[in-house]
C-alpha positions in Angstrom: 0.0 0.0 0.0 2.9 2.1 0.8 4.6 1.6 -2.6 1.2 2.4 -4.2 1.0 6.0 -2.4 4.8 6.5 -3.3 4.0 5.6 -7.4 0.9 7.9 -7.0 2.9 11.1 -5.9 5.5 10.5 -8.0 3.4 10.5 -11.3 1.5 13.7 -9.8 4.8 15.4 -9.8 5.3 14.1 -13.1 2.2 15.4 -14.3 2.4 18.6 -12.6 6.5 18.6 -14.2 4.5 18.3 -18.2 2.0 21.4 -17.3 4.6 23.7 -15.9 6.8 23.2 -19.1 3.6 22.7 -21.7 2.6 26.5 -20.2 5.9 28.1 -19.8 6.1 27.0 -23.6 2.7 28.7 -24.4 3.7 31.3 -22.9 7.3 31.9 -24.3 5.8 31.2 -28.2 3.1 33.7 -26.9 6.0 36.3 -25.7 7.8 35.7 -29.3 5.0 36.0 -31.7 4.8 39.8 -30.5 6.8 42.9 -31.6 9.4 44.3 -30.2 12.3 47.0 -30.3 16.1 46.1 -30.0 19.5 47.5 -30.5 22.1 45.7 -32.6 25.9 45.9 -34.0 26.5 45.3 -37.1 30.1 44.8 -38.8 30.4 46.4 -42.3 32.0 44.9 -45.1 33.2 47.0 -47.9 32.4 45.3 -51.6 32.5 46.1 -55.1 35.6 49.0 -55.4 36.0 50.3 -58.8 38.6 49.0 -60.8 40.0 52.4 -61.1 39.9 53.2 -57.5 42.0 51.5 -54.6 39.8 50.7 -51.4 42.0 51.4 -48.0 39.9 52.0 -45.2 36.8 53.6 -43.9 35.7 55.9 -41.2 33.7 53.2 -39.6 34.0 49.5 -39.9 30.7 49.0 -37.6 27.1 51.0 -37.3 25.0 50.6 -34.2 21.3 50.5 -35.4 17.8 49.9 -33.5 15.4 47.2 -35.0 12.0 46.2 -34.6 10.7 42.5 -35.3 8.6 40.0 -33.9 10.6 38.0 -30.7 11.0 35.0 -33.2 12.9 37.2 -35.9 15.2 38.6 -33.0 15.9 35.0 -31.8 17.1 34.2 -35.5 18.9 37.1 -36.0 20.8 36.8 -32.5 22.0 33.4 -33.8 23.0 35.0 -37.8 26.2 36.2 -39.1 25.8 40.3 -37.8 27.5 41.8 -41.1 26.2 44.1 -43.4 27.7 45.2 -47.0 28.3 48.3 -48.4 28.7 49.6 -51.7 32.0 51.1 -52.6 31.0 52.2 -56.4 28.0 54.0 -54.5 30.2 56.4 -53.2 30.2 60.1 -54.3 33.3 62.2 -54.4 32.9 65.6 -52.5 35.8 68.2 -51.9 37.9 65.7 -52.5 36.7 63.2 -50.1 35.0 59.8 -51.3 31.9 59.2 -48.7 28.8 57.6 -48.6 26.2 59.3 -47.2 23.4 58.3 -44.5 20.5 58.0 -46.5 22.7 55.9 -49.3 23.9 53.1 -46.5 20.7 53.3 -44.6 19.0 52.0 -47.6 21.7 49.4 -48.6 20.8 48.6 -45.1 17.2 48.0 -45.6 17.5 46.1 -48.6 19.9 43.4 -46.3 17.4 43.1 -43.7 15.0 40.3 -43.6 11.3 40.6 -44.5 10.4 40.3 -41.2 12.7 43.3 -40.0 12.2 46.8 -39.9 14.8 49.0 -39.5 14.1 51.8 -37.0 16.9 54.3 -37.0 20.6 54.7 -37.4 22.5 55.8 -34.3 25.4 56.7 -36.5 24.6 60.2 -37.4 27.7 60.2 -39.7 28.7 60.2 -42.9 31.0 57.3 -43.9 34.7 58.6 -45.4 36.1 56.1 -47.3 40.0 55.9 -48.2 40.3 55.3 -51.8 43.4 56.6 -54.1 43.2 56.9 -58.1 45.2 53.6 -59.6 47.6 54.4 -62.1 49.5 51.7 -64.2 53.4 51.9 -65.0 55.4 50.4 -66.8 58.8 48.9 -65.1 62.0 47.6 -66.8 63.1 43.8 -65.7 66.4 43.2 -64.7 68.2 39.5 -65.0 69.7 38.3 -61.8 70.7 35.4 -64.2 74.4 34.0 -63.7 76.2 32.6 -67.2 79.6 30.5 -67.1 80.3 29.6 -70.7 82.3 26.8 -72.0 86.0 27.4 -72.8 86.0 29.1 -76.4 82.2 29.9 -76.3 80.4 32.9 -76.0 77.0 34.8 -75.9 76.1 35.6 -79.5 73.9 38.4 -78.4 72.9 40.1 -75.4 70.8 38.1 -73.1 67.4 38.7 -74.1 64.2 39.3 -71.6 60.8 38.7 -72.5 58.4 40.5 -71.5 62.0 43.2 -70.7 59.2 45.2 -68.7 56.1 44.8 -66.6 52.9 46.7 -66.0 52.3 47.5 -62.4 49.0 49.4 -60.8 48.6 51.0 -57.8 48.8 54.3 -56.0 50.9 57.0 -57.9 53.0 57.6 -55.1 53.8 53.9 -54.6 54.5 53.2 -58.5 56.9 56.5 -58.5 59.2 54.4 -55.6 59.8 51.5 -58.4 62.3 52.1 -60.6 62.8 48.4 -61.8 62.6 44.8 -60.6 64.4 41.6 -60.4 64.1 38.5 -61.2 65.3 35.6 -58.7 69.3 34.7 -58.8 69.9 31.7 -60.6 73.5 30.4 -61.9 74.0 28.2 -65.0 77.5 26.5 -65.6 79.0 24.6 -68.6 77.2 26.6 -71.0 77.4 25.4 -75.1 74.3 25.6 -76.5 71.7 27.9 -76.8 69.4 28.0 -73.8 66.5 29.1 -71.8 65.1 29.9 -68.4 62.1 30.5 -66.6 62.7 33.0 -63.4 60.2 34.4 -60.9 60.4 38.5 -60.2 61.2 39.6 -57.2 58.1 41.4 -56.0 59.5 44.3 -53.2 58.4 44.4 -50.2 55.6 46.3 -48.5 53.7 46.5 -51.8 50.6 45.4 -50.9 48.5 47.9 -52.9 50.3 47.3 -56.3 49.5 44.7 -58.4 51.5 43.2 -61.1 50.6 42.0 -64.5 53.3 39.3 -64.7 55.0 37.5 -61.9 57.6 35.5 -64.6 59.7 36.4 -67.1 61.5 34.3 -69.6 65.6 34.9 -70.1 67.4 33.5 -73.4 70.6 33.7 -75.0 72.1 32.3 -78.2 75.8 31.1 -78.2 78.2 30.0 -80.3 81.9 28.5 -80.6 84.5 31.6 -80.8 88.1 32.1 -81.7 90.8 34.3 -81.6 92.1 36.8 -84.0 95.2 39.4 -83.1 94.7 42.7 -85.5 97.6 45.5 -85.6 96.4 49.0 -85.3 97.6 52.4 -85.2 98.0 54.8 -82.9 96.5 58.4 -82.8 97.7 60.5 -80.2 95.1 63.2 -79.2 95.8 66.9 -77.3 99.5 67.6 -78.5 101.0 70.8 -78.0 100.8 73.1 -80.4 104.6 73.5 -82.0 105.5 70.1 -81.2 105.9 66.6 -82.6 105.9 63.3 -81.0 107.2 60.3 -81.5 106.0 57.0 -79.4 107.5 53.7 -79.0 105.8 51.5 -80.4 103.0 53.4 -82.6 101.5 50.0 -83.2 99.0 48.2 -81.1 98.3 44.3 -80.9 94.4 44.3 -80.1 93.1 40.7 -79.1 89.6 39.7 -80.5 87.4 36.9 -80.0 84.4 36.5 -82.3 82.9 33.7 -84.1 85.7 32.9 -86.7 83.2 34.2 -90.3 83.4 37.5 -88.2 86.8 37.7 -87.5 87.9 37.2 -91.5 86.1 40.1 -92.0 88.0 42.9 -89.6 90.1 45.2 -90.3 92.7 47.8 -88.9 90.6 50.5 -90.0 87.6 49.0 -87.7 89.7 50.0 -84.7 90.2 53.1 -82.9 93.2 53.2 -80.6 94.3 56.6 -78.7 96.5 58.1 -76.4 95.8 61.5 -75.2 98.8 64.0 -74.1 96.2 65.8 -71.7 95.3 62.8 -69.8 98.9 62.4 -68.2 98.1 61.8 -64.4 101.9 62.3 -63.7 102.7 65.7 -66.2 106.8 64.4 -65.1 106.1 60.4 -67.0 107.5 59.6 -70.5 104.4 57.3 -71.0 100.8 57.5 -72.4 97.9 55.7 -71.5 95.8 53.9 -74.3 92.4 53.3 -75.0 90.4 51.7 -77.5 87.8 54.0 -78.7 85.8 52.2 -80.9 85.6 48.8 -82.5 82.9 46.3 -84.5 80.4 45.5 -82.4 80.5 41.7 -83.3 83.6 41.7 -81.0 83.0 40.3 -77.4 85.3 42.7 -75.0 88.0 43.4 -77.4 91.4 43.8 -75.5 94.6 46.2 -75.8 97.4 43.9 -75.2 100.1 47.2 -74.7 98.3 49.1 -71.9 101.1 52.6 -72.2 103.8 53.6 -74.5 106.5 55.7 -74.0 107.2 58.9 -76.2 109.5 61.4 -76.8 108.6 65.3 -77.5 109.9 67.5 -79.7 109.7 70.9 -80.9 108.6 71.4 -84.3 
C-alpha cells in the first residue's frame, strides 16, 4: 500500500513537471509571436571597389542601429552572421573626399534586412569617409639576376634577351613612383654550349601590398656559339698635342686581341679600330708614357682587349 502511495505522488509530480513546461512553452511562443524594439551591432563589409579606385579603409568599420521584429525574428537574428555590406562604387566624391552618405547606407541597409525586420533608426549620425586613391598603371623595366659560365672558347652571340623586358604594375601614384625596376630571382647556370632558356620568378618588393602586377615571370634567353681568336695591328693616334710640337711614341702600333665567331673575324680590319692616347690625360705631367684606350671597334667583338696598356714617347719641338 505504501509503494502504491509513493507511485501515486510521483506521477502527480510528473504530471504537474508536463503542465509547468507545456505553459511556460505557451507562454514563451506567446511572448515571441509579439513585436518588439532592440538595439544591434553590425560589422560592415566594404564590396565592389571600382577598378579604377584602390579601397583602403573607412571611417567606420561598424554601425549601431535599432530594429524592430517579432521575438522570433530577434531569436534568429541573434544566432546569424551580424555583417552588413556596403557599396563602394555608391560612393560620391565631395571636396575631394569619397563618402557615402546616411540615406545611401541606410537603404543598402534596408535592402539586407530580412522581411520580417524593420529598420528603425541609425545611431550613426555620420557620414562614412572612405580611403580610396586613383590607380595608375606603370610600366617597369626587368632586370636578369641570371648568372652565365660559358664553355671554354664559347660565348654569348647576343645580349641576353628578356621577355616581357618590362612589366605593367598598378597602384597608387606615389607607390609606382618608388619603383624604378625589378628583379628576377638569382639563378647560376654552368657549362654553357648551347643555346638556352630559363624561366625566373620576379622579385616582387616588399611592402607592396596595394600594387598589383601584371606578370610574376619572365622568360631569359641567350644564343651562343663556338669563338676564336684573332690578333689585328692598329695604329696609334695621339690626341691633345701641343701646339709647335711633334711626337714620336714607341711603339705606334698596337696588338688588339679579339674573340668573335671565326666568319666574323675574316672580315675585320685595322681600319675598324680606334686606338688613342691623349697628351692631356697624363696623371703624372713628369712620365715619358701615355695611357691607351680603345675607342671604338665592331660590335661583333666580345670585350676586345689592348694587349700594350702605355707607351713611352719622346717630344719634340717642331
Amino acid at each position: 500500500m505504501k509503494r502504491i502511495k509513493i507511485a501515486l505522488k510521483k506521477r502527480k509530480i510528473k504530471i504537474f513537471l508536463i503542465f509547468l513546461l507545456v505553459s511556460s512553452l505557451a507562454w514563451f511562443i506567446s511572448e515571441l509571436s509579439g513585436n518588439y524594439t532592440g538595439s544591434a551591432v553590425f560589422d560592415i563589409v566594404y564590396t565592389n571597389s571600382p577598378d579604377s579606385l584602390l579601397f583602403v579603409g573607412a571611417s567606420q568599420d561598424k554601425i549601431d542601429v535599432k530594429l524592430r521584429a517579432s521575438g522570433f525574428s530577434f531569436l534568429r537574428f541573434n544566432f546569424g552572421n551580424k555583417k552588413i555590406t556596403i557599396d563602394v562604387s555608391k560612393a560620391q566624391l565631395k571636396s575631394g573626399n569619397y563618402i557615402v552618405p546616411k540615406r545611401v547606407y541606410q537603404f543598402q541597409i534596408e535592402q539586407q534586412l530580412p522581411q520580417s525586420m524593420e529598420l528603425v533608426s541609425i545611431y550613426n549620425d555620420d557620414t562614412i569617409i572612405l580611403e580610396l586613391y586613383p590607380l595608375f598603371t606603370k610600366k617597369i623595366p626587368v632586370i636578369s639576376k641570371l648568372e652565365l659560365s660559358l664553355n671554354q672558347n664559347y660565348m654569348l652571340d647576343t645580349t641576353l634577351k628578356i621577355t616581357p623586358d618590362s612589366i605593367l604594375v598598378r597602384g597608387p601614384r606615389k607607390e609606382l613612383d618608388k619603383i624604378k625596376s625589378i628583379n628576377t630571382t638569382a639563378k647560376e647556370i654552368a657549362d654553357i654550349a648551347d643555346d638556352f632558356s630559363e624561366k625566373l620568378a620576379l622579385v616582387i618588393p616588399p611592402k607592396t601590398d596595394n600594387l598589383r602586377y601584371f606578370t610574376k615571370e619572365v622568360e631569359v634567353y641567350g644564343k651562343v656559339a663556338r669563338f676564336s681568336e684573332k690578333i689585328i695591328e692598329v695604329p696609334i693616334i695621339v690626341v691633345n698635342l701641343p701646339k709647335d710640337y711633334d711626337i714620336n711614341i714607341i711603339p705606334n702600333i698596337v696588338s688588339v686581341l679579339c674573340k668573335a665567331k671565326i666568319d666574323d673575324l675574316k672580315q675585320l680590319k685595322a681600319s675598324d679600330f680606334t686606338v688613342i692616347a691623349d697628351y692631356e690625360a697624363r696623371a703624372d705631367k713628369e712620365q715619358q708614357t701615355l695611357l691607351l684606350a680603345l675607342k671604338t671597334y665592331p660590335q661583333v667583338l666580345n670585350e676586345p682587349k689592348l694587349l700594350t696598356k702605355e707607351v713611352r714617347f719622346i717630344l719634340k719641338r717642331k
